[in-house]
C-alpha positions in Angstrom: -32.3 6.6 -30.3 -28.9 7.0 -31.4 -25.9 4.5 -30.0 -22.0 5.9 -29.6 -20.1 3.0 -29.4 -17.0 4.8 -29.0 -13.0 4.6 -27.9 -12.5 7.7 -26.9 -9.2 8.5 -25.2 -8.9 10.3 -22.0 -7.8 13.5 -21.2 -8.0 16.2 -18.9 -12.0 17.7 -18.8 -12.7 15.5 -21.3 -15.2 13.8 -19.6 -17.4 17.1 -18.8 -16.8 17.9 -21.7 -18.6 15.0 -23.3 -21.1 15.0 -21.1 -22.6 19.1 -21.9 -22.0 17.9 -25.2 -24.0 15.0 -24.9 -26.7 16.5 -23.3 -27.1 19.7 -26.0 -27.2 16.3 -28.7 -29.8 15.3 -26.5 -32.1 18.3 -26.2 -31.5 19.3 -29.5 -32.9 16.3 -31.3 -35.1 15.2 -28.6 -33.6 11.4 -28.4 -32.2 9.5 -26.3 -28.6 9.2 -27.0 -26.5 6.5 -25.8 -22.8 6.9 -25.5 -20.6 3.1 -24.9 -16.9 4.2 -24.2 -14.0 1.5 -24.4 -12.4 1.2 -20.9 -8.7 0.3 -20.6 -5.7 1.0 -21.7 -3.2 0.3 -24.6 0.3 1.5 -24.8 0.1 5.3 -24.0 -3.9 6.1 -24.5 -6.1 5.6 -21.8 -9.8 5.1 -22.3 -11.9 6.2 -19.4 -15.1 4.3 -19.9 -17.5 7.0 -18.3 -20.6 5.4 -20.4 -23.7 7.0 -19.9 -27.2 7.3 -21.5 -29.1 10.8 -21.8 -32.7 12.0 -22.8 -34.1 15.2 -23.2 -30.6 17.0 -22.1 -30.8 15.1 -19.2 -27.8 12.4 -17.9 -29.9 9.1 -16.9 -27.5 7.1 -16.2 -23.5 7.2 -15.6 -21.1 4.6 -15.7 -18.1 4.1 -13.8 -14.7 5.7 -14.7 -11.6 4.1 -15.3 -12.9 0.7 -15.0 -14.6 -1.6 -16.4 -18.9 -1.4 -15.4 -22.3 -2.9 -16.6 -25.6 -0.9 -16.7 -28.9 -1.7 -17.8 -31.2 1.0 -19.7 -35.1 0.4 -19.5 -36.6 2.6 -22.2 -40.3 2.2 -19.9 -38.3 3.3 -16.8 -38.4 6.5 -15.7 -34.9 7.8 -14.0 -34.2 10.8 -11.6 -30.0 10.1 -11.7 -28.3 13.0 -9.6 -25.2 13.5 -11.3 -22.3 13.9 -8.9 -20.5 17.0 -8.4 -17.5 15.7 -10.5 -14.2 14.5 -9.3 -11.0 16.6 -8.8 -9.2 17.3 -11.9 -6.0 15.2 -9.9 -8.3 12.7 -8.9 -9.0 11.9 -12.8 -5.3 12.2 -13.5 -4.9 9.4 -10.8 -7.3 7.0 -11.4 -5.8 7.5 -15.4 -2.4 7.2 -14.5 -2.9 4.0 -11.9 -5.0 2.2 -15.1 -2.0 3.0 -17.7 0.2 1.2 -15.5 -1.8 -2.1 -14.4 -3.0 -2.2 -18.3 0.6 -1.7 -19.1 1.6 -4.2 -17.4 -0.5 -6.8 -17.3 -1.0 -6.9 -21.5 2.3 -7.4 -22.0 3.0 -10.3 -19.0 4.5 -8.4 -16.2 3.6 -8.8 -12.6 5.9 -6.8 -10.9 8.0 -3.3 -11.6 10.9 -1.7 -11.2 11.5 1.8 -9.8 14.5 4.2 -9.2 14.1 6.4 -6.0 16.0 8.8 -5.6 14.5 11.2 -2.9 12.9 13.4 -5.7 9.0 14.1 -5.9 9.5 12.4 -9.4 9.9 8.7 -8.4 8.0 9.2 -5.1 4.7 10.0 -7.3 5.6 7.1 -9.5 6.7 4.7 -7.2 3.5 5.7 -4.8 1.4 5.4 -8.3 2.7 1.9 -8.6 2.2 0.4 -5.8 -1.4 1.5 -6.3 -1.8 -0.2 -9.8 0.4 -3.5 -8.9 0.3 -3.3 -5.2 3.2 -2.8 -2.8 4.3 -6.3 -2.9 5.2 -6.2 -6.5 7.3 -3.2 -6.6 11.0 -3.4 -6.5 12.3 0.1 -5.5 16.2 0.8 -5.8 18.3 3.6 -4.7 21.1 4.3 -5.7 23.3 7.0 -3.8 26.4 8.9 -5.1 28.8 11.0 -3.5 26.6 13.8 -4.2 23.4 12.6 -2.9 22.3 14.4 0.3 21.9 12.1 3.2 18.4 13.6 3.5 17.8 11.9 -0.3 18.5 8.5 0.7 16.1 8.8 4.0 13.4 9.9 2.5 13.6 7.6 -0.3 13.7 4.8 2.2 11.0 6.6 4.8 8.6 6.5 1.5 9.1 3.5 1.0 8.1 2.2 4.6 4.9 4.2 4.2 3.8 2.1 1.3 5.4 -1.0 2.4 7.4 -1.2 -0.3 11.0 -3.2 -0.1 14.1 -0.8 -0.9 17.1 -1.9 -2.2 20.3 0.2 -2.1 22.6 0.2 -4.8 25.4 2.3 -4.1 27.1 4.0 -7.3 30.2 5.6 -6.2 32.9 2.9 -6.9 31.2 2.3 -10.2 32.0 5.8 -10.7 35.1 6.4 -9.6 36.0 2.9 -12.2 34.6 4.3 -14.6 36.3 8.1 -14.5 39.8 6.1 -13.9 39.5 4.5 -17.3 39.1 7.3 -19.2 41.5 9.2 -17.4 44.2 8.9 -20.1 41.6 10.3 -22.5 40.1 13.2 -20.8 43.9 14.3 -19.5 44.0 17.8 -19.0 40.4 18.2 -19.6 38.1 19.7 -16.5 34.9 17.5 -15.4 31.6 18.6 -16.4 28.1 17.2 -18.2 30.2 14.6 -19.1 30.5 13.0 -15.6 27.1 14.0 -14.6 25.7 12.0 -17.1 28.0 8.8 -16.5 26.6 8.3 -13.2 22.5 8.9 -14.9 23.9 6.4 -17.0 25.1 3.7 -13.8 22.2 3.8 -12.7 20.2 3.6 -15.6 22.7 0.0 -16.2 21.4 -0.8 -12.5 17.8 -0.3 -13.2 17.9 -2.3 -15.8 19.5 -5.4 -14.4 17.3 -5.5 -12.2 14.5 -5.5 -14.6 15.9 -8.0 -17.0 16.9 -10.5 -13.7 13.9 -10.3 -12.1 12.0 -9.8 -15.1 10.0 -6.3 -13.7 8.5 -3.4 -15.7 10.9 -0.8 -15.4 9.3 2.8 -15.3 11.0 6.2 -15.7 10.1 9.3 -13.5 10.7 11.9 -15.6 8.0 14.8 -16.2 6.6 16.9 -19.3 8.5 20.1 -18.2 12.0 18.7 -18.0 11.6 15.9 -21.1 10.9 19.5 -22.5 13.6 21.1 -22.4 15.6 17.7 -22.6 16.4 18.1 -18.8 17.5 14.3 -18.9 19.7 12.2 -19.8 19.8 9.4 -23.0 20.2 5.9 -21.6 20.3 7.0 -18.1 17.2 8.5 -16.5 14.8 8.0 -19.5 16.1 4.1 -19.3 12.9 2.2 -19.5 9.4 0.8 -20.9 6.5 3.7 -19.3 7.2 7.1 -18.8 5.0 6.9 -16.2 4.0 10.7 -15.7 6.0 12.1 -19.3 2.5 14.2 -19.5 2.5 16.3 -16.2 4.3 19.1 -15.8 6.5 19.3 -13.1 4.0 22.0 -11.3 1.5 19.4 -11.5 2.9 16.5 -10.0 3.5 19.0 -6.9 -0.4 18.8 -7.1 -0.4 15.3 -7.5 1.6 14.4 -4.6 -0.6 16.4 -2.4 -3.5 14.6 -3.2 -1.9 11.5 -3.2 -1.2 12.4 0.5 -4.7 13.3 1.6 -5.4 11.1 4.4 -2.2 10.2 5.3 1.4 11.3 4.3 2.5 8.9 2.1 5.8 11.0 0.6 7.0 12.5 3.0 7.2 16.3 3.5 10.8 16.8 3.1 10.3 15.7 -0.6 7.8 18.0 -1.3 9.5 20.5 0.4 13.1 20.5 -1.0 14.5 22.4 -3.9 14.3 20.2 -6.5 17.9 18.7 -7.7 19.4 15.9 -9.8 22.6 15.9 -7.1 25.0 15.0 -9.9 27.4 18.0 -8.7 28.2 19.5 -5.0 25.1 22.0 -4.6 23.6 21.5 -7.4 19.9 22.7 -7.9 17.5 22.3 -11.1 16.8 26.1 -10.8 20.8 26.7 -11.6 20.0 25.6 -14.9 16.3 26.2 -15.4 13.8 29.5 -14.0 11.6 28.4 -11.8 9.0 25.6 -12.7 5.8 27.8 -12.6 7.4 30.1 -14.9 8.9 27.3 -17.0 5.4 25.7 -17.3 3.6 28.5 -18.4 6.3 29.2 -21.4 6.3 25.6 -22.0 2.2 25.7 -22.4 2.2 28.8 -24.2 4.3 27.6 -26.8 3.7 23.8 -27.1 0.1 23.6 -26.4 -1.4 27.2 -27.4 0.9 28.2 -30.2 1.8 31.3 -29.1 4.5 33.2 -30.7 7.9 34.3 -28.9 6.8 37.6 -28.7 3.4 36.6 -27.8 4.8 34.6 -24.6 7.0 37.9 -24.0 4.1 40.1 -23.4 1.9 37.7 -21.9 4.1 36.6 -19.0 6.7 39.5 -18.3 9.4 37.1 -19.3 12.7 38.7 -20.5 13.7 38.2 -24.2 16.2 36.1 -23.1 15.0 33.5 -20.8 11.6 33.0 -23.2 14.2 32.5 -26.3 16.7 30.2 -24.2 13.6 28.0 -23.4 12.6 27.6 -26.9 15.3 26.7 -28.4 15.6 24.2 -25.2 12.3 22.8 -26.5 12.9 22.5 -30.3 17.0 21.2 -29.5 15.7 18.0 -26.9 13.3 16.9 -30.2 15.8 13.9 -30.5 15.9 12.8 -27.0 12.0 12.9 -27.2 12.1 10.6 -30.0 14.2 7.8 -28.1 12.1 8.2 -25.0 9.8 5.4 -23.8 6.5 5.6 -24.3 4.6 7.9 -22.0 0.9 7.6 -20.4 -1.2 10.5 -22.3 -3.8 12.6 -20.1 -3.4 15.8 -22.1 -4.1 17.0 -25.9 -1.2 17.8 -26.7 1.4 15.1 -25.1 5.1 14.3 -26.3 5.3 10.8 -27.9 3.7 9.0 -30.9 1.2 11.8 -31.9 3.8 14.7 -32.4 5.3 14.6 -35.4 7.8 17.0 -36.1 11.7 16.4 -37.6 14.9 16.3 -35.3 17.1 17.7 -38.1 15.2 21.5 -39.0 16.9 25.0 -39.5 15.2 27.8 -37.0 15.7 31.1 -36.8 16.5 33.1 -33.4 16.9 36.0 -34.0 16.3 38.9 -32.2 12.7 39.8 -31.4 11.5 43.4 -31.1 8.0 43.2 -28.9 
C-alpha cells in the first residue's frame, strides 16, 4: 500500500489528471494506493481535497471536492464505486473560487466584504461569487456612478443586486470629480484632458471602496480579470484597490462562461450585462475594444505567449494576427509587469497565474523589432 498525504494545489483538470495518473500507479505496481489531499485555502492557492483510494487501476472510493470530507477504507471490503461523469470545467472554477474567498476571509477575521459594482460582467461575477461564499447578508455592494456611466450601468448594477438580495449603496462620484479637476486646474492650464482624468475618477472610487472597508471593517475585493491585469488594462490605486483579486486568473472570455453558468437555473446577472460591449465609461462612448482587439483574440495571444511560450512569430502564424497588433500586445504584457507586482493577491486556478509564482524583473531591456515571419 502506498499513502499520498499530499497538498496539492488546484487547478484547471488537475483533478482528472490525478486521478488516470493514479490509477496507471495503481495497475502498474498492483497496490493499493491511497492519495489524502489538504482541503482549503491559504492566500492565493486553493487545495481541492478530491481524496480517493485506488486498487488495481481502479477508483474505490472518491472524496468530496472543495470541502472538507471523511471516508473510511476497509482493506476486506470489496467496492464497485461508479465514478461520476466529472463536473464542468466552470463548475470546478466555481466551487474553487467560492472556497478562496470564505477561506480568505474567514482566516484572516472578516465576516463581511466589500464590492464595487459597476454594471460590468467583472463585479457581477464577483459580487454573485461572494454572496455565495459569505452569503448575501454580508456583502456590502457600492456603486458609484459618474457623468459617464450609462443609466443602463447603474440599473443593472442595482437589478443584480436584488436578484441576490444583496443591499446596494450608491455613491455618486461626480462632485468629487469635478473638486478634484478644479484644483489642479492652475497646473494642467492649457493642457487637454486625457488618461489623466480617467484615472482620477478609478482612483475616487478606489478612496470610496476603501472607506467603506476600513469603517465597516469588510474584505474589499477587486474585479479585475487575467486578460486586462495583462496588458495593465487597470489602474494603480483605483480599480486594483484591495485585499483578493478575486477572479485575477480568468480571462476575460472565461468569465463570460462563468456568468452563464452562474445563471443556470435562474438569471442572476442580468442579461443586459452579459450582453453589452464591455466598457470602463471613463470617457463619452468609450468602449474596451477602442483600446484593445477583441477579447477572444486578445486571449488567445495572451495564452500563446504567457502560458505556451510561443514566439512572436509563432503567435503570427498561428492566429492570422497582423505584425502589429501581436507586437502591440506584447509589449502591453511585458510594460504592465509593475502594476502586476503591486496588485493584490489573486485566487490561482491555472498553472501559470500572475502573482507570487512569476518571477520576472520590472526594469528589463527588450527588443521589438521588426519580425519577418
Amino acid at each position: 500500500m502506498i499513502i499520498n498525504i499530499a497538498a496539492s494545489p488546484y487547478s484547471r483538470n488537475k483533478i482528472s489528471l490525478r486521478q488516470r495518473l493514479f490509477q496507471k500507479l495503481s495497475q502498474k505496481h498492483n497496490i493499493v494506493f491511497i492519495y489524502v489531499n489538504q482541503a482549503g485555502a491559504n492566500d492565493d492557492l486553493i487545495f481541492d481535497g478530491s481524496s480517493a483510494v485506488y486498487k488495481n487501476g481502479r477508483l474505490l472510493l472518491q472524496a468530496e471536492s472543495f470541502k472538507e470530507d471523511l471516508l473510511f477504507y476497509d482493506t476486506e471490503k470489496t467496492y464497485n464505486f461508479t465514478a461520476s461523469s466529472g463536473q464542468n470545467r466552470m463548475h470546478e472554477v466555481r466551487s474553487a473560487l467560492v472556497l478562496g474567498i470564505r477561506d480568505y476571509a474567514g482566516k484572516t477575521g472578516f465576516t463581511r466584504a466589500a464590492v464595487g459594482v459597476s454594471g460590468g460582467i467583472d463585479s457581477a461575477v464577483v459580487l454573485t461569487l461572494a454572496a455565495e461564499a459569505l452569503g448575501p447578508e454580508n456583502i456590502l455592494a457600492l456603486a458609484m456612478p459618474s457623468e459617464y456611466s450609462s443609466p443602463e450601468s447603474l440599473s443593472d448594477a442595482q437589478e443584480l443586486c436584488r436578484n441576490l438580495s444583496v443591499k446596494c449603496t450608491e455613491l455618486p462620484i461626480h462632485s468629487v470629480f469635478t473638486g478634484i479637476k478644479s484644483s489642479l486646474a492652475g497646473i494642467f492650464s492649457g493642457l487637454s484632458e486625457d488618461i489623466t482624468e480617467e484615472n482620477i475618477q478609478a482612483r475616487i472610487r478606489g478612496l470610496f471602496l476603501m472607506a467603506v472597508s476600513n469603517k465597516f471593517r469588510a474584505l474589499l475585493l477587486t474585479t479585475g480579470n487575467k486578460s486586462e491585469i495583462g496588458v495593465g488594462y487597470c489602474t494603480l490605486y483605483g480599480d486594483t484597490c484591495g485585499a483578493l483579486a478575486v477572479i485575477a486568473d480568468l480571462y476575460k472570455t472565461e468569465v463570460y462562461e462563468l456568468a452563464a453558468l452562474l445563471n443556470r437555473g435562474s438569471a442572476v446577472i442580468p442579461q443586459n450585462i452579459i450582453c453589452r460591449a464591455p466598457s470602463a465609461e471613463l470617457r463619452t462612448g468609450q468602449k474596451d475594444q477602442d483600446t484593445l482587439p477583441p477579447y477572444d483574440l486578445l486571449d488567445r495571444i495572451i495564452k500563446k505567449y504567457y502560458e505556451e511560450y510561443k514566439s512572436p512569430q509563432q503567435i503570427i502564424a498561428e492566429t492570422g494576427c497582423s505584425e502589429n497588433l501581436v507586437i502591440d500586445i506584447i509589449k502591453k504584457l511585458d510594460q504592465a509587469e509593475y502594476k502586476r507586482y503591486q496588485l493584490a493577491p489573486g485566487l490561482r486556478i491555472s498553472e501559470k497565474a500572475f502573482g507570487s509564482g512569476r518571477k520576472f524583473p520590472v526594469v528589463k531591456k527588450l527588443s521589438y523589432r521588426s519580425i519577418n515571419v
